[in-house]
Backbone as ProteinMPNN parsed JSONL, in Angstrom:
{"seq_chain_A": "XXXXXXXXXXXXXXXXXXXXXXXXXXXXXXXXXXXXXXXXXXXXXXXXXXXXXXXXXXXXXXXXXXXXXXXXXXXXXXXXXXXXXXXXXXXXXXXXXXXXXXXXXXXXXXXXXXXXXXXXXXXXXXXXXXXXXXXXXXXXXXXXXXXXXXXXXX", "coords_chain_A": {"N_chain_A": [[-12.759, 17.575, 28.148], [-12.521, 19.12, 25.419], [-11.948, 17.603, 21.852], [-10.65, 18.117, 18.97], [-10.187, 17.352, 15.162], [-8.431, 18.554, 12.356], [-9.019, 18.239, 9.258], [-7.643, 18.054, 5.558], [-6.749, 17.53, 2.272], [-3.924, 16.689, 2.143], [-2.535, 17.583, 4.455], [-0.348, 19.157, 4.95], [-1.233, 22.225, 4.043], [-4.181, 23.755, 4.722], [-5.266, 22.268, 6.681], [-3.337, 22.115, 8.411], [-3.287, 25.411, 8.898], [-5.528, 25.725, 9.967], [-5.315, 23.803, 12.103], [-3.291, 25.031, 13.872], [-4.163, 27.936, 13.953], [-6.745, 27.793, 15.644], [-5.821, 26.627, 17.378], [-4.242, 28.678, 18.36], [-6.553, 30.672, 19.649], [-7.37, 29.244, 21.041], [-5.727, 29.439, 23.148], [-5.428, 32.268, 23.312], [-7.923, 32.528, 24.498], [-7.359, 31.825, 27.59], [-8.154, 28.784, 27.5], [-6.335, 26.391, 26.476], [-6.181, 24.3, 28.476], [-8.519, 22.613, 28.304], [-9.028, 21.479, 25.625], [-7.762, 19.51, 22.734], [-6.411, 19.424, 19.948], [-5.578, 19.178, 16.448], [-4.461, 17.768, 13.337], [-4.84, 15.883, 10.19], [-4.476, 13.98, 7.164], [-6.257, 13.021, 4.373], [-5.061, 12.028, 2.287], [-1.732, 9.963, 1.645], [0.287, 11.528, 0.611], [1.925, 13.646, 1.786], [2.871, 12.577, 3.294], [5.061, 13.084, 6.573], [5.977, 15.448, 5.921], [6.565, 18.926, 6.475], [4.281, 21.463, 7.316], [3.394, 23.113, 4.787], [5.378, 25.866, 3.069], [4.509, 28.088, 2.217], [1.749, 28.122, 4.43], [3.588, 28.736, 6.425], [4.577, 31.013, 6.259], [2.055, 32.774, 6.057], [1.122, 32.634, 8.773], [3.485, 33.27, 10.15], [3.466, 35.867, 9.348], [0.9, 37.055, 10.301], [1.303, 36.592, 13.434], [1.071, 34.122, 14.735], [2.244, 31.399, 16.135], [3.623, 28.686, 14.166], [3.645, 25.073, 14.72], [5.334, 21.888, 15.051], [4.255, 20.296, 13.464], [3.965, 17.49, 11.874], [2.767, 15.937, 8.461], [0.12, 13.524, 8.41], [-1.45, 10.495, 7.924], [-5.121, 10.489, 8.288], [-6.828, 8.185, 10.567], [-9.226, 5.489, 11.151], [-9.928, 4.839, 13.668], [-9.655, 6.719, 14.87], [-11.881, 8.451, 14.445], [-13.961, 7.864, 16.649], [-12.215, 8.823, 18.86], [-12.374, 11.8, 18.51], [-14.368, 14.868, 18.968], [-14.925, 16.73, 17.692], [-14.627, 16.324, 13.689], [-13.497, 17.971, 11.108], [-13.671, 18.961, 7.676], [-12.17, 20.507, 5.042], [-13.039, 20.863, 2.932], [-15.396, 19.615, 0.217], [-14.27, 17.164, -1.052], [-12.825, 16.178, 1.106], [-14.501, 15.756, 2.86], [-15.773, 13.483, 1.553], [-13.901, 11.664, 1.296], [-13.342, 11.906, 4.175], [-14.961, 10.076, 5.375], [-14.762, 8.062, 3.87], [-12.918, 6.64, 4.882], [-13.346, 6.321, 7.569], [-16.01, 4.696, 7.368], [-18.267, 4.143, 8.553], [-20.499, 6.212, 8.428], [-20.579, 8.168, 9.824], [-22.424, 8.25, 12.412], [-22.571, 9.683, 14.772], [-22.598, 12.134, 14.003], [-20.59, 14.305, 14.02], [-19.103, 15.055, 11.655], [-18.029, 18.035, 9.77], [-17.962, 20.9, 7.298], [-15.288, 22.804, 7.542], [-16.534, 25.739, 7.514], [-19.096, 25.364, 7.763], [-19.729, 26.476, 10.305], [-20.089, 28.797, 10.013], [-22.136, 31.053, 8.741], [-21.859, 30.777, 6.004], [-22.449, 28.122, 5.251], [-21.74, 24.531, 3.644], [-20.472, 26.221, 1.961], [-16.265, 25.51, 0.799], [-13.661, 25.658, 1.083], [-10.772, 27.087, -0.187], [-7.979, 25.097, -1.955], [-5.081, 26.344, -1.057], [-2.561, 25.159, -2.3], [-3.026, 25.08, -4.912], [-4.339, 27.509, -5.811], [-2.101, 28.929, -4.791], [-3.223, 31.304, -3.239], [-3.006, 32.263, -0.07], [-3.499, 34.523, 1.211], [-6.179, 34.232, 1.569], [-7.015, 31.708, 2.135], [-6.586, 31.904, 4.685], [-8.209, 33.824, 5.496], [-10.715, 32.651, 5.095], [-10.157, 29.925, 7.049], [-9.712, 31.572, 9.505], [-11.94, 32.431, 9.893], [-13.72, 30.494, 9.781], [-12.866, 28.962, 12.101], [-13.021, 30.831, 14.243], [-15.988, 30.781, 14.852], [-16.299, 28.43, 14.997], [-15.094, 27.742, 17.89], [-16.768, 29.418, 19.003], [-19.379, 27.547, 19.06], [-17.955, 25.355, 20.485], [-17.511, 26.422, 22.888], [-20.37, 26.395, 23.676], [-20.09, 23.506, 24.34], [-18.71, 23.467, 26.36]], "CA_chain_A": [[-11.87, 18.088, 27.117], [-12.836, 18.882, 23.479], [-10.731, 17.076, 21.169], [-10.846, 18.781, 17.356], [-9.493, 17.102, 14.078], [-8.864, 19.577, 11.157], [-8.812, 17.545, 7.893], [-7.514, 18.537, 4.404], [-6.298, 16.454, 1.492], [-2.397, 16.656, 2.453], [-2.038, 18.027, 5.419], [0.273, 20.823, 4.969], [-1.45, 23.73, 3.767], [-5.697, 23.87, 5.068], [-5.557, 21.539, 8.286], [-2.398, 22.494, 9.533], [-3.189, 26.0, 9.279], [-6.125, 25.529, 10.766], [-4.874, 23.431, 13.23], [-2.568, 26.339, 14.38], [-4.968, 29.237, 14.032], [-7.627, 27.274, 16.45], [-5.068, 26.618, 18.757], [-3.853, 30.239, 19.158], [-7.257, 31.521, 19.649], [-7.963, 28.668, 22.43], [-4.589, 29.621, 23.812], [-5.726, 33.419, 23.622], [-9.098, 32.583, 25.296], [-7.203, 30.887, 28.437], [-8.874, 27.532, 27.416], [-5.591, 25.209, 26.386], [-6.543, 23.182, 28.81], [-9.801, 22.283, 27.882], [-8.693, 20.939, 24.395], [-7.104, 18.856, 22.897], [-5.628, 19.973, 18.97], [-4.634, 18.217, 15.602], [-5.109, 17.961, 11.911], [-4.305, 14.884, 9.606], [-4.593, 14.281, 5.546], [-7.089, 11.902, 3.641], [-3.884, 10.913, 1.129], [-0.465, 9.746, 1.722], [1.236, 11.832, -0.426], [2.556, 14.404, 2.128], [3.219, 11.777, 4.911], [5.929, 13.227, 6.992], [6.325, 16.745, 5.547], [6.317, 19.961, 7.082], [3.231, 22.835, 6.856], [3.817, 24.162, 3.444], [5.826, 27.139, 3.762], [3.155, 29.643, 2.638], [0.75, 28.476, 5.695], [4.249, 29.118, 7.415], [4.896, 32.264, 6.082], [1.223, 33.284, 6.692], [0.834, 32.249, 9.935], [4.261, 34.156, 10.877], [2.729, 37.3, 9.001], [-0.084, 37.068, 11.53], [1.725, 36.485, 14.135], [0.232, 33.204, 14.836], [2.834, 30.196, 16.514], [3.41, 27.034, 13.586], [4.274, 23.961, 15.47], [6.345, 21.298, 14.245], [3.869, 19.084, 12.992], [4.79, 16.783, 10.379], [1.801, 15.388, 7.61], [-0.319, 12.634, 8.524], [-2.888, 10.311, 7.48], [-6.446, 10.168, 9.148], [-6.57, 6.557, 10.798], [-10.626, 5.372, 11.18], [-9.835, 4.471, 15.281], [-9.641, 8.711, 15.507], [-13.61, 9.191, 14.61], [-14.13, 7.477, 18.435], [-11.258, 9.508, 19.681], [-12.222, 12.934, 18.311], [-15.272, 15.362, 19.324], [-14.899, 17.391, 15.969], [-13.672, 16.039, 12.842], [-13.347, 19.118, 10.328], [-12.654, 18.989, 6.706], [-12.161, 21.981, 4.346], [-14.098, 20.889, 1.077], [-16.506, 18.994, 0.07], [-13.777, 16.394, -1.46], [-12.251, 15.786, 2.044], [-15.363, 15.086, 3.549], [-16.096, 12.007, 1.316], [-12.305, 10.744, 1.636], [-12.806, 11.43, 5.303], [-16.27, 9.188, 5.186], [-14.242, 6.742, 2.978], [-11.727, 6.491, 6.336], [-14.184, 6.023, 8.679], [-16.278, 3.587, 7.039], [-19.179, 3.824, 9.079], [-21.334, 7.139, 7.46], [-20.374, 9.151, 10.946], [-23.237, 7.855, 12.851], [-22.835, 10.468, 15.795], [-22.376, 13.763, 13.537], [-18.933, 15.042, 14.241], [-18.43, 15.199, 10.549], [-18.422, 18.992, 8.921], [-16.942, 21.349, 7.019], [-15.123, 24.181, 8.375], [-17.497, 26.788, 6.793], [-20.362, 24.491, 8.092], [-20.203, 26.368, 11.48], [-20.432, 30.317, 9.79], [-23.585, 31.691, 7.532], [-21.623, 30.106, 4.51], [-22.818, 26.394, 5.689], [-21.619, 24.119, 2.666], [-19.064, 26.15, 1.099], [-15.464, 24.927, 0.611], [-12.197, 26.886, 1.55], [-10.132, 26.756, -1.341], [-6.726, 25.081, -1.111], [-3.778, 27.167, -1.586], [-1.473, 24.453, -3.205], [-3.909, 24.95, -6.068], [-4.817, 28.893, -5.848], [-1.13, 30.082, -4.939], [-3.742, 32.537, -2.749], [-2.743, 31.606, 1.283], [-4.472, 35.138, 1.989], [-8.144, 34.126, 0.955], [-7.078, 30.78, 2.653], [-6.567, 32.113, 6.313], [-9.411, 34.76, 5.649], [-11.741, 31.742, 5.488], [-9.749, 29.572, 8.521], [-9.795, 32.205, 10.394], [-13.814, 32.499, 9.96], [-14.277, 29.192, 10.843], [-12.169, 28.884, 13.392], [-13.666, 31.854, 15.349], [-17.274, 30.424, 14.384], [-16.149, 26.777, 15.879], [-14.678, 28.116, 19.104], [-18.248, 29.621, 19.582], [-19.644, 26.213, 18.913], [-17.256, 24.187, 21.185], [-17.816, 27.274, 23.854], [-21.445, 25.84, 23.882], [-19.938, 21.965, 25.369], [-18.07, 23.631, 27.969]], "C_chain_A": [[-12.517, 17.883, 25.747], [-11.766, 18.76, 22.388], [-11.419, 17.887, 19.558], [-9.637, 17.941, 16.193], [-9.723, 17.879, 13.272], [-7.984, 18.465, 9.938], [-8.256, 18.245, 6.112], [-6.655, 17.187, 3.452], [-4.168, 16.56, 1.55], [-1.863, 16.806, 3.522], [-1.327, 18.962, 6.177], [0.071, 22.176, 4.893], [-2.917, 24.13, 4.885], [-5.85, 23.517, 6.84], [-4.721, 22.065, 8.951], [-2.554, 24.39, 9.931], [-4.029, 26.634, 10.171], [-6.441, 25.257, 12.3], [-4.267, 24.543, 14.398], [-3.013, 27.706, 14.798], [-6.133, 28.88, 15.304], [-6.91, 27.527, 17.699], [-4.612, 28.011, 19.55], [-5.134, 30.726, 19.735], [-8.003, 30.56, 20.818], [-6.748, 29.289, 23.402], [-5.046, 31.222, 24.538], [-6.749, 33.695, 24.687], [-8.855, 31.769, 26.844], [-7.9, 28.967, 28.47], [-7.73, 26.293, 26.833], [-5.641, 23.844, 27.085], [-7.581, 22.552, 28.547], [-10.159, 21.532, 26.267], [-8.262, 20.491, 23.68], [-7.25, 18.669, 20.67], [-5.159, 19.292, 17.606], [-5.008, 18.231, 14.273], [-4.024, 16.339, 11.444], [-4.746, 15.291, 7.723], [-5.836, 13.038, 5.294], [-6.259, 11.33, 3.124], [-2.651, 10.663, 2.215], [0.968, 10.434, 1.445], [1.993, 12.793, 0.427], [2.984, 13.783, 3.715], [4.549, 12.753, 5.302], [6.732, 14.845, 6.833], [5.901, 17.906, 6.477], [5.128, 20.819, 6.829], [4.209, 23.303, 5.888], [4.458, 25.646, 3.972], [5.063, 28.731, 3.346], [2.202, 29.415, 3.729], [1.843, 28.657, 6.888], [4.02, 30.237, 7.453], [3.508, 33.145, 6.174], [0.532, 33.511, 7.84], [2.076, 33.354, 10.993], [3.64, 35.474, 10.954], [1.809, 37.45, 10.176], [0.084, 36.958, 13.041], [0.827, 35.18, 15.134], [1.263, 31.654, 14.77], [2.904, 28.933, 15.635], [4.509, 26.33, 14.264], [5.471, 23.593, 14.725], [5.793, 20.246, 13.613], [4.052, 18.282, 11.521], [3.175, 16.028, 9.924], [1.319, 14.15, 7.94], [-1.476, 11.388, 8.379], [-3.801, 9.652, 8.325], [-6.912, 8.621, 9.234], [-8.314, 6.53, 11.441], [-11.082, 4.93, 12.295], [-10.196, 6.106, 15.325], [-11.288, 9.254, 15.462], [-14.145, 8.662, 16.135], [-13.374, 8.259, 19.668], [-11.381, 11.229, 19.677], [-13.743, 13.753, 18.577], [-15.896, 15.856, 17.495], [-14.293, 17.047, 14.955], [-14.107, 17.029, 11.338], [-13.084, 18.89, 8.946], [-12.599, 20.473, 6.332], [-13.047, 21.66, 3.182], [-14.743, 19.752, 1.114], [-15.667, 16.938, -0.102], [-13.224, 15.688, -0.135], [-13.299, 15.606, 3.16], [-15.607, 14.15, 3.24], [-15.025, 11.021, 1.387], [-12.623, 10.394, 3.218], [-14.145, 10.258, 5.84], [-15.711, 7.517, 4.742], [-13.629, 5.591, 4.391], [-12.518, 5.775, 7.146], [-14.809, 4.692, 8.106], [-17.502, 3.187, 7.823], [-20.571, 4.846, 8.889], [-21.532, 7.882, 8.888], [-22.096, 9.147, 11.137], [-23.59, 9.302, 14.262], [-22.705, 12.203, 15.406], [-21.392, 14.257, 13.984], [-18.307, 15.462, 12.91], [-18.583, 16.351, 10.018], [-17.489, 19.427, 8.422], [-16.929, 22.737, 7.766], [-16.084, 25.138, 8.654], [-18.561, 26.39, 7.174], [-20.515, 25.484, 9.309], [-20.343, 28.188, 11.072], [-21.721, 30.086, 8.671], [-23.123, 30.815, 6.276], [-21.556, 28.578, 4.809], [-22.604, 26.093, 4.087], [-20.558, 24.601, 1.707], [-17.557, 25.487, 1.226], [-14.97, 25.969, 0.759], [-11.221, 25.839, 0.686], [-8.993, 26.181, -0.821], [-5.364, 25.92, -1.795], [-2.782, 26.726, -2.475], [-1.553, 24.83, -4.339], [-3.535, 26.654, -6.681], [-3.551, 29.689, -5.378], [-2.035, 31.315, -3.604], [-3.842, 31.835, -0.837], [-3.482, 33.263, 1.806], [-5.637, 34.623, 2.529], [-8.33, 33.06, 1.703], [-7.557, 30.684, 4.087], [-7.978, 33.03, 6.208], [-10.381, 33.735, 6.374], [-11.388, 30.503, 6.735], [-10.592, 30.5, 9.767], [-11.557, 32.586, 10.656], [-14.25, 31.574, 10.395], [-13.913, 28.547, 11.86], [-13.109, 29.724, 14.529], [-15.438, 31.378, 15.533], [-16.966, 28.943, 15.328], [-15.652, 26.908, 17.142], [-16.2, 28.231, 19.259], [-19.253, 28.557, 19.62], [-19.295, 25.418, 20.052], [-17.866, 25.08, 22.406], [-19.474, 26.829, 24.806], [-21.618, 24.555, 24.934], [-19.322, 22.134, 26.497], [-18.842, 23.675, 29.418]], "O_chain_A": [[-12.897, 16.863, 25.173], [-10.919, 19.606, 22.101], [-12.612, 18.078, 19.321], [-8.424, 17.958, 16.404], [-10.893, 18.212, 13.079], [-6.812, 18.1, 9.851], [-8.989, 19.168, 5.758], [-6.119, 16.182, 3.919], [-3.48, 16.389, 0.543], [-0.773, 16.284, 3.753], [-1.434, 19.423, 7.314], [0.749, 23.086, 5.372], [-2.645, 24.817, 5.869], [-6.3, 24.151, 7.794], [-5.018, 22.543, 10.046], [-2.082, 24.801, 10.99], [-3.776, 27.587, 10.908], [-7.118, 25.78, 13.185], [-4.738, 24.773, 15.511], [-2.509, 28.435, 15.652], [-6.398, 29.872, 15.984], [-7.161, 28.25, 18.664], [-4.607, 28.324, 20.74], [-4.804, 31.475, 20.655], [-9.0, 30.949, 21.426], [-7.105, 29.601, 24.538], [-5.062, 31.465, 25.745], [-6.707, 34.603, 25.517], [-9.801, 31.168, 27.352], [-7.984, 28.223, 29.447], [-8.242, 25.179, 26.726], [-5.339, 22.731, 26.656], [-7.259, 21.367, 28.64], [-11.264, 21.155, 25.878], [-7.778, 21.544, 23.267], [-8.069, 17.904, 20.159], [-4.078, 18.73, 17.783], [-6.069, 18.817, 14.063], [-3.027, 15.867, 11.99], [-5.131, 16.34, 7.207], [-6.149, 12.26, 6.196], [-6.293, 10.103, 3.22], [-2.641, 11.088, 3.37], [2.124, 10.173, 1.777], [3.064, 12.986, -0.148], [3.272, 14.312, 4.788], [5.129, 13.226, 4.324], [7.726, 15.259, 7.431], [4.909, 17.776, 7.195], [5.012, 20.844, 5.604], [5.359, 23.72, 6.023], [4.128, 26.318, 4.95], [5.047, 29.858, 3.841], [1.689, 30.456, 4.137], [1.468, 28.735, 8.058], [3.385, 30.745, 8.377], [3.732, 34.338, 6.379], [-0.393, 34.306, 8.003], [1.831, 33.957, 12.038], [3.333, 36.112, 11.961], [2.253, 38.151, 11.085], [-0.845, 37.194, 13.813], [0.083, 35.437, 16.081], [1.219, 30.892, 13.805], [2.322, 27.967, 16.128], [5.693, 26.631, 14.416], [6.282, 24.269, 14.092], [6.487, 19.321, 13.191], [4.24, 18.688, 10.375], [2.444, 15.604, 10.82], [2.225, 13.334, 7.769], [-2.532, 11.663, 8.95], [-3.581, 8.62, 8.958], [-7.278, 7.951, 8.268], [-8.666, 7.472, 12.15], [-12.261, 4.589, 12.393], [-11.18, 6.476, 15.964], [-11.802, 10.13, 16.156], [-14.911, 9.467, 16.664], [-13.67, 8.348, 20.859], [-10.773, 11.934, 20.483], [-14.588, 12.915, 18.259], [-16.732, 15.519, 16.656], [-13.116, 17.4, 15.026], [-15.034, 16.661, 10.617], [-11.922, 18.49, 8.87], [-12.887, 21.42, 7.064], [-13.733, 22.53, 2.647], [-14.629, 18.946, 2.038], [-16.121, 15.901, 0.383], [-13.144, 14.466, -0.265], [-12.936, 15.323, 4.301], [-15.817, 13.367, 4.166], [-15.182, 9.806, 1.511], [-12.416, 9.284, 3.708], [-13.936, 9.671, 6.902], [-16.044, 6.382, 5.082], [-13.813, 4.414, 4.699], [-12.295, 4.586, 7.375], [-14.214, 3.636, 8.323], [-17.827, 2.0, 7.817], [-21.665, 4.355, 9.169], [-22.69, 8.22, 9.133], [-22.897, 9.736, 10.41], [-24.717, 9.713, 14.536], [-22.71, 13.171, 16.166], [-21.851, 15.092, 14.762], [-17.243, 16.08, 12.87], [-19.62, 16.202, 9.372], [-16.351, 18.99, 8.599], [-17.786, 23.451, 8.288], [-16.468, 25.396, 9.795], [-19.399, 27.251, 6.907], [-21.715, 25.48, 9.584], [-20.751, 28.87, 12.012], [-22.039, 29.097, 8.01], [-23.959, 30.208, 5.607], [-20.537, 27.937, 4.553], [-23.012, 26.891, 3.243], [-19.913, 23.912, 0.916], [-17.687, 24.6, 2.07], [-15.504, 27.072, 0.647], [-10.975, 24.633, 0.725], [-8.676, 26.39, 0.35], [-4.935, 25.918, -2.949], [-2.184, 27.46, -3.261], [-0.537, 25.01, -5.01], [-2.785, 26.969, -7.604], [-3.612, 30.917, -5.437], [-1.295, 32.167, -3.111], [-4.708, 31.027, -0.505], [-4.057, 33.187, 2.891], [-5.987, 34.594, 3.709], [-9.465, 32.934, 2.164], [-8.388, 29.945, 4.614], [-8.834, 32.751, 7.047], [-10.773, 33.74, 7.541], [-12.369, 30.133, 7.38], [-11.538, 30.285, 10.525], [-12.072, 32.98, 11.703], [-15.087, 31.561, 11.297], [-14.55, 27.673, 12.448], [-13.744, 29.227, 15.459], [-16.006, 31.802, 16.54], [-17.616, 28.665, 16.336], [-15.822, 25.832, 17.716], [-16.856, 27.25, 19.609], [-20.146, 28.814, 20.427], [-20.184, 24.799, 20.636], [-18.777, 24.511, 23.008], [-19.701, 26.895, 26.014], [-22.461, 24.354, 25.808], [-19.273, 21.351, 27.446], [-18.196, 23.799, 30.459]]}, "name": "protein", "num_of_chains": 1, "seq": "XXXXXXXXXXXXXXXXXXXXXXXXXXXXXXXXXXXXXXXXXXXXXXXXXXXXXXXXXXXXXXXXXXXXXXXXXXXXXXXXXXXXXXXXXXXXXXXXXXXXXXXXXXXXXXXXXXXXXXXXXXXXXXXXXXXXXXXXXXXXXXXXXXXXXXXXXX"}
């Protein structure tokens, strides 16, 4: 089983929609079993909260299943527990480095965008940019790009 963490600095908007968009498109590819699903935050600040309701309301648009997951923060036991640990920007890779505490010794650490042609860029966050299109555009790129990746460990 390939376990995947999708990281963002809250939890609500980037990871979770991430989280959600991955999952449909393992779901689509008969592979649910084979995987094993989740996103957390670097901060605190959205402990317990729902997916923002624009990565709801874009995710419905798309027709694309949001759970019920509630905001959580990335605990530094999960880099042993997780295959992939994902951020979205550059900023939530050194938080999620901070977490860990050990300088991700076995490489599991990237960013989304790390696994398409645009290696190194950042996927904006919507809280910020109001723009939850441009958001999923780039999910949805690295999502489909990291399936083909994981497709590789099967």
């Amino acid at each position: 089983m390939i376990k995947v963490l999708f990281i963002c600095h809250g939890n609500i908007c980037r990871s979770t929609m991430a989280q959600f968009v991955f999952q449909h498109m393992v779901n689509e590819a008969g592979l649910a079993d084979s995987f094993y699903i989740d996103s957390a935050a670097t901060s605190r600040e959205e402990i317990g909260n729902p997916p923002h309701y624009g990565t709801q309301q874009k995710l419905r648009e798309v027709g694309i299943p949001c759970g019920k997951h509630r905001a959580r923060q990335m605990r530094q036991e999960e880099y042993d527990q997780f295959d992939y640990i994902i951020g979205m920007d550059s900023w939530n890779i050194r938080n999620i480095n901070r977490i860990i505490g050990n300088g991700d010794p076995e490489g599991k650490v990237s960013k989304l965008l790390d696994f398409t042609d645009r290696t190194g860029q950042d996927i904006a966050d919507p809280w910020y940019t109001g723009n939850f299109d441009v958001t999923y555009t780039d999910v949805k790129e690295g999502c489909e790009a990291l399936l083909s990746d994981c497709l590789l460990r099967l």
